[in-house]
Structure formats: C-alpha cells, structure tokens
C-alpha positions as CSV (number, residue, x, y, z in Angstrom):
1,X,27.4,18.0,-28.0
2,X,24.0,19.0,-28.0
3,X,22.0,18.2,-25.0
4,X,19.6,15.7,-26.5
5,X,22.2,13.8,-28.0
6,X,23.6,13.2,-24.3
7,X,23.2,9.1,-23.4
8,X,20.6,8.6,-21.5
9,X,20.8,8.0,-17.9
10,X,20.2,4.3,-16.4
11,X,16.9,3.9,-15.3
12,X,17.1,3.5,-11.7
13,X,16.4,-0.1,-9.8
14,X,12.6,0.0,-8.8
15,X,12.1,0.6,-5.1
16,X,9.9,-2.9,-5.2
17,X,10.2,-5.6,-6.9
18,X,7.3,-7.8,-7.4
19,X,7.6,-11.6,-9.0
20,X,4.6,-13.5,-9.3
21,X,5.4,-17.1,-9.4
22,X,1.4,-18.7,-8.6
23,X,0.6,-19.5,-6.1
24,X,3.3,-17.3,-4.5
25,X,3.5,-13.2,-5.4
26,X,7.0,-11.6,-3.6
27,X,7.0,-8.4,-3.0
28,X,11.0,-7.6,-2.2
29,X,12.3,-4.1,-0.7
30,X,14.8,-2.8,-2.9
31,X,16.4,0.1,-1.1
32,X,19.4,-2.0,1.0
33,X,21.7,1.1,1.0
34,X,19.1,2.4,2.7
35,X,18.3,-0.2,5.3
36,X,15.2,-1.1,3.0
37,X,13.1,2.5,5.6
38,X,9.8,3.0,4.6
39,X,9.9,6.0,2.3
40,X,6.7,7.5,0.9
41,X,7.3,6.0,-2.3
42,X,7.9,2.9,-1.2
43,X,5.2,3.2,0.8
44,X,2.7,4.1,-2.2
45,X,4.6,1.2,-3.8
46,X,3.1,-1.5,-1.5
47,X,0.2,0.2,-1.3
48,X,-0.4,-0.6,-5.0
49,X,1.2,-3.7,-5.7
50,X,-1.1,-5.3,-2.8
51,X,-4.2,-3.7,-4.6
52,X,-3.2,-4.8,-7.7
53,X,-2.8,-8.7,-6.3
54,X,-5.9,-8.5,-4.6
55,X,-7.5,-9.1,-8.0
56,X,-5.5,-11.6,-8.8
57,X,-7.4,-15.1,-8.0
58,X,-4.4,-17.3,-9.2
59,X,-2.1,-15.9,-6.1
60,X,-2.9,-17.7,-3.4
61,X,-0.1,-15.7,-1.0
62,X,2.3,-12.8,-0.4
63,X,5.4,-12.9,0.6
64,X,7.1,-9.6,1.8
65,X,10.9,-9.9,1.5
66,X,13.4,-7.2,1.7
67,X,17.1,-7.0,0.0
68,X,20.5,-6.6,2.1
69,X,21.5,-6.8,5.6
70,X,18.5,-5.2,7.3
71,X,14.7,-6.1,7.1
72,X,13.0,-2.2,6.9
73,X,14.7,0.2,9.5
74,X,11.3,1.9,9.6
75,X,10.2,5.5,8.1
76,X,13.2,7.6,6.2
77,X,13.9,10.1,8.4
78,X,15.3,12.9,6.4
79,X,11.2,12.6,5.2
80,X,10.3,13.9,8.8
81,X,12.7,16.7,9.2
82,X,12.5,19.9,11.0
83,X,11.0,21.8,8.1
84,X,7.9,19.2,8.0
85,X,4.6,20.6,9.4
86,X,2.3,18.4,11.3
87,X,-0.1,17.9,9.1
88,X,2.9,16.6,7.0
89,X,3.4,14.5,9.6
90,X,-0.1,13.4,9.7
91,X,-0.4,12.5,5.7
92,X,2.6,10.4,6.4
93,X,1.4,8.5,9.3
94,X,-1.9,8.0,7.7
95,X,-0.5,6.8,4.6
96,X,1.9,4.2,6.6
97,X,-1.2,3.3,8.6
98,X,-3.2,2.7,5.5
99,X,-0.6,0.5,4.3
100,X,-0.5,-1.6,7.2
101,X,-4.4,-1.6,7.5
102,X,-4.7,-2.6,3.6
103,X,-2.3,-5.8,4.5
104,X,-5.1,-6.9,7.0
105,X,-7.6,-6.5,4.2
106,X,-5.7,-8.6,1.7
107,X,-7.7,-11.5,1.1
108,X,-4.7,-13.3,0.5
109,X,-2.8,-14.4,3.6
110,X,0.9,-12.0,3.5
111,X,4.0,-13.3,5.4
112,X,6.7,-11.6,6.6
113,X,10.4,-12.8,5.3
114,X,12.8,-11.3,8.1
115,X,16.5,-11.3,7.0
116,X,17.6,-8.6,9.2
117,X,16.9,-6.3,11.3
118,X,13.2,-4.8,11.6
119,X,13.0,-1.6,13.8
120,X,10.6,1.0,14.6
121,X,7.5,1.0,11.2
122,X,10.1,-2.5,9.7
123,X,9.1,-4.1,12.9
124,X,5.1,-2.6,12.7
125,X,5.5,-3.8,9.2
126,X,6.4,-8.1,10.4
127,X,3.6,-7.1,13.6
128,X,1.3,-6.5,10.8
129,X,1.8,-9.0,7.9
130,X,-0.3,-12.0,9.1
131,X,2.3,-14.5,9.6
132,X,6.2,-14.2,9.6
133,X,9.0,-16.3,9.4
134,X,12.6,-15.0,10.4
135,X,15.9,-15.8,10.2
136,X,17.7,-16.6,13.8
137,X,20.0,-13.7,13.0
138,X,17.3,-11.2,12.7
139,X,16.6,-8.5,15.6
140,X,13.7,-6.2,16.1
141,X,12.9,-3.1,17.8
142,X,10.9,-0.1,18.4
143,X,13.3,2.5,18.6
144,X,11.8,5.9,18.4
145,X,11.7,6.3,21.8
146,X,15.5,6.6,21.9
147,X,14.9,9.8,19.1
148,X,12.6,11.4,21.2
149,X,9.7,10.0,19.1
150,X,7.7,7.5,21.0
151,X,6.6,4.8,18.3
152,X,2.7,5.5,18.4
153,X,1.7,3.7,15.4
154,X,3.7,0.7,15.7
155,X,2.0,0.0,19.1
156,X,-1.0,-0.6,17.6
157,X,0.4,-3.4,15.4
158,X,2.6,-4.6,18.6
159,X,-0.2,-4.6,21.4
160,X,-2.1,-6.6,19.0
161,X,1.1,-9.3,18.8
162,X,2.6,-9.3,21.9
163,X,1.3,-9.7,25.2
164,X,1.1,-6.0,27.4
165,X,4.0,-6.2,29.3
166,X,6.8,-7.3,26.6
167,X,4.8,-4.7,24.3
168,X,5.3,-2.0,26.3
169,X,9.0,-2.7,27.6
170,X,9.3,-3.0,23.6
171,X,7.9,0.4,23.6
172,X,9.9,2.5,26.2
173,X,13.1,1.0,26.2
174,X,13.8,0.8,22.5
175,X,15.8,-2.6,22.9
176,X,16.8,-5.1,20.3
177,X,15.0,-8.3,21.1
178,X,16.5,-11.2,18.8
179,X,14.6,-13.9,16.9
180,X,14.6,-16.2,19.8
181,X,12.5,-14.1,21.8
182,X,10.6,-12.3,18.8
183,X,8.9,-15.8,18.7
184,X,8.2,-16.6,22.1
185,X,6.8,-13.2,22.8
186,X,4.1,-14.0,19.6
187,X,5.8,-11.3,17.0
188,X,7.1,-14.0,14.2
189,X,5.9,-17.7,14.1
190,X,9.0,-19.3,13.1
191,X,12.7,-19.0,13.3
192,X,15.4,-21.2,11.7
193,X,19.1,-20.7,10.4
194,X,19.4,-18.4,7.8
195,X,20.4,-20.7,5.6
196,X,17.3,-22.4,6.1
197,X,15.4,-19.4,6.2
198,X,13.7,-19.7,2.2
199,X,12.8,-24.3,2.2
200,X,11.4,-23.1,5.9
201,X,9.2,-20.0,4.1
202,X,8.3,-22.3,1.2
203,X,6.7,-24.8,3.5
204,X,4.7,-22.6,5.0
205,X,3.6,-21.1,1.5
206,X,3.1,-24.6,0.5
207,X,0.8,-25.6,3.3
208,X,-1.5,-22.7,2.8
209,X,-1.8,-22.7,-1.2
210,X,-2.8,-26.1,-1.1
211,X,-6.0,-24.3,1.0
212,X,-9.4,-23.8,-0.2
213,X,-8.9,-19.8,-1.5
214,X,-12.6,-18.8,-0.4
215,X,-12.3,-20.8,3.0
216,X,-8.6,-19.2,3.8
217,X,-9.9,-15.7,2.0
218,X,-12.9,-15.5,4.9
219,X,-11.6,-17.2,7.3
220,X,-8.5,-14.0,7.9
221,X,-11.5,-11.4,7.4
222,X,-13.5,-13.0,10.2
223,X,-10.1,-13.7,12.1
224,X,-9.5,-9.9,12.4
225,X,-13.1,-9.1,12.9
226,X,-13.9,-11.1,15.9
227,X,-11.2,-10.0,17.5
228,X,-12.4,-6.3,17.8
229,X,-15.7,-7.7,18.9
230,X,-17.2,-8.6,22.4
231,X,-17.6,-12.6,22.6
232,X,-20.9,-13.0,22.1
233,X,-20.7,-10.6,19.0
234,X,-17.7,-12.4,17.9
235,X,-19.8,-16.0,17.7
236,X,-22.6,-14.7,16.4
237,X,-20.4,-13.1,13.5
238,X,-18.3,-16.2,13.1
239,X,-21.7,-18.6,13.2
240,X,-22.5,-16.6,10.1
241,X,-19.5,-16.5,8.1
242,X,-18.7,-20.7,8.5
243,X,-22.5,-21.0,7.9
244,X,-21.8,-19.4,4.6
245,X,-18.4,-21.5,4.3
246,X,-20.0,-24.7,4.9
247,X,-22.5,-24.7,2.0
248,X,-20.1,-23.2,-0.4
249,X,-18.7,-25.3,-3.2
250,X,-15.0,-26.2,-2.0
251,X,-16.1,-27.0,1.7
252,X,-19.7,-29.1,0.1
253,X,-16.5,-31.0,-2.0
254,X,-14.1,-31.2,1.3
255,X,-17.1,-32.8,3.1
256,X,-18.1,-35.2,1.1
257,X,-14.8,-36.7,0.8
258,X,-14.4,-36.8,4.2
259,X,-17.7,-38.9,4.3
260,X,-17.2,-41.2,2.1
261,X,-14.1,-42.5,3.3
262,X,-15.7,-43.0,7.2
C-alpha cells in the first residue's frame, strides 16, 4: 500500500479542554495517565486559553479542573533531565511562573477544583488560583525536597497562602497534608465529600457571577496590589480604586436601590 493511502492516525485527546458554559469557562487537565504534571505544553496551553478568556466579557469565572485520580503532580520530570542546561531550566521556571503570575492578572476570579492529589507546581498551581474548593479526599504537598530539588517557586505561591511556619514545614519536609488541614492552614477555602465536590463548586460560581463584573474585575487587581504595598500605600491605593468603583454605573445602580428601599 502506498504510504499516503495509509488511515490516518487518531488525533490525539487535547492536553486541555476548555468548555465555556457563561458565566462559567472550565479549563480541565487532560493528561490523567500522567497525573495531570505540568508539561510545557500544557503549560503554554493555560497560558493561552486564560488570555484568550480574558477578552471574553460574558465569562464571569474560571474554573480549573483536572481529569483522573490526581489533581497536577507538578512539572514532568523527564522535561528536567540530566541533559537540560540551566538556562533550560530557567525558560521552564519562567514560563511556569508566568503562568501562575497571568492567573493573578485574570480579571476574572479562577478557582481551583481539587479532585486529587496536588503536589509540588499542582499544589503552586491551587496556592495560586484565587479561590479553591477540594474534595475531602484530596492531599497536597511540596515534594521536591524529597528529589533533592527544593520547591523554590512554589514557595512564593505557598508563603503567600499559608502562614510561615506551616509553609515552611510544607517546604522541607515534603509531607502530604490532607484536605482537612489544607483548609485550616488557608491553602483551599472549602472542603466537602467528593460526591459533593461539583453542587459545592457551583455555589460558589453562582455566588460570584451574580457580582457586578467591573466591581469583582478591580476589586482582585487592588486585592493583590495592596498586599505588596506598605499600609499607608495600600489605602491610599485602595481609596482610589473604590472612588472610581463607587461612581461607576453598576455600583451608582446598586446604591440607589439600596436607598430607596431605607
């Protein structure tokens, strides 16, 4: 048979799938065989489907969901062999970190949907998503300490989740802490039965859709901003942006309801 008569091959399943259901866009890992790890595809893959909703006024949030047993076991690590240079190393840490920097710049609010397990950049990824909700089976770690590999980049996303302690023990022990404690320590915000795990994520998409878009839009840009700034700088910035908020057209509208039923 000649070779361009030969069937062609099945396309293979996208490393992401995204679903836009508005309000809602769901951005799903696809790579369960292999523990959902954050690949430089998939990688790139976020990267563009959160630019590409950014645009999209009608999406009010993102969910990030992954497929199979295990959350995201972090970066593939046949992608940081001993045949990678350092500045290999460095193109894939800054593209991971630009990832996780570009879901803080999202003007929609993204949540975290933990099934499984989330270790090492998987947990970095829940630390960095805005809010998360988990299942009571899930566990989570930063386990490159236990490869020789202490998890540098994840600690920025932890110490700015955790308190410094917990963080740190997260750190340089490389333990599993479960759901249970994942939420008391500050890293998810709520946990329920897995079974319960998608009416408990759509209430919380619920609540925040049914939000003013421009109010929740600047009111996650100031949240992050303030927070790197001294206090006084941090008022005098957020004086500014719910100045602006207050005479805009959904907050003039909110008010005025208010007012008239007083």
């Amino acid at each position: 048979m000649n070779a361009s008569a030969e069937p062609t091959a099945v396309a293979a399943e996208p490393l992401l799938l995204v679903e836009r259901a508005a309000p809602v866009a769901r951005l799903t890992l696809n790579r369960p065989s292999k523990y959902n790890t954050l690949s430089a595809a998939m990688i790139a893959a976020l990267r563009a489907a959160l630019a590409a909703l950014a645009g999209e006024p009608a999406i009010r949030v993102i969910v990030i969901a992954a497929d199979g047993k295990a959350f995201s076991a972090g970066h593939d690590l046949t992608e940081m062999g001993p045949e990678r240079s350092v500045d290999e190393m460095r193109a894939l840490f800054a593209s991971c970190s630009e990832l996780m920097l570009a879901i803080q710049r999202q003007p929609q609010p993204v949540i975290a949907r933990v099934q499984g397990v989330a270790t090492a950049a998987g947990c970095q990824l829940v630390a960095m998503c805005d809010l998360a909700v988990a299942s009571s089976d899930a566990r989570f770690a930063v386990s490159g300490i236990n490869l020789g590999l202490f998890c540098s980049t994840p600690s920025v996303a932890l110490s700015r989740n955790l308190a410094r302690k917990p963080a740190l023990e997260m750190l340089l022990t490389g333990d599993f802490i479960d759901a249970a404690t994942a939420q008391a320590r500050g890293l998810v915000n709520r946990v329920v039965a897995p079974e319960a795990l998608e009416a408990e994520l759509e209430r919380l998409v619920a609540s925040i859709a049914a939000k003013s878009p421009a109010a929740v839009a600047a009111g996650k840009r100031l949240f992050y901003e303030q927070l790197e700034l001294g206090i006084e700088a941090a008022y005098a910035r957020a004086g500014e942006v719910m100045a602006c908020n207050a005479v805009g057209p959904d907050a003039r509208a909110g008010i005025a309801r208010f007012t008239r039923k007083a």
